[in-house]
C-alpha positions, 0 to 999 in steps of 0.5 A, spaced: 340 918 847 342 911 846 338 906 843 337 899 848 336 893 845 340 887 841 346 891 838 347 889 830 353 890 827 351 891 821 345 893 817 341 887 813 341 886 807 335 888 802 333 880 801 333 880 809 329 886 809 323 883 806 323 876 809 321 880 816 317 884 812 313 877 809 313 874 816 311 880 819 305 880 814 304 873 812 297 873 815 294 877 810 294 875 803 294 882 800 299 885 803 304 878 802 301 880 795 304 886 795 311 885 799 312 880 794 311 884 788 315 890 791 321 885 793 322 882 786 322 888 783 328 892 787 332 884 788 336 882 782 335 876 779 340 871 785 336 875 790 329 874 787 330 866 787 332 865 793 326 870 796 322 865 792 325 859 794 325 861 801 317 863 801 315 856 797 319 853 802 315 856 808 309 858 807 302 856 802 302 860 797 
């Protein structure tokens, strides 16, 4: 069985990870809530800055 799509050729990384899951959820505050609670408690402190930074920068919060 293969997979059709956009080949990657490596796995991202945590801190990618959840910068599509906020994108994906953005619409709905509780759930950004949720997804933003989730990532700065797994992410180490570099990580967690730049997801902040990154989340300031692009969206109203």
């Amino acid at each position: 069985m293969s997979i059709t799509g956009i080949p990657i050729p490596q796995a991202p990384s945590a801190l990618e990870q959840y910068k599509t899951l906020i994108r994906h959820v953005h619409g709905e505050p509780v759930m950004i809530r949720r997804a933003m609670r989730i990532a700065f408690r797994s992410l180490n402190p570099k990580e967690s800055i730049e997801l902040r930074d990154w989340l300031e920068g692009r969206y109203q919060l």
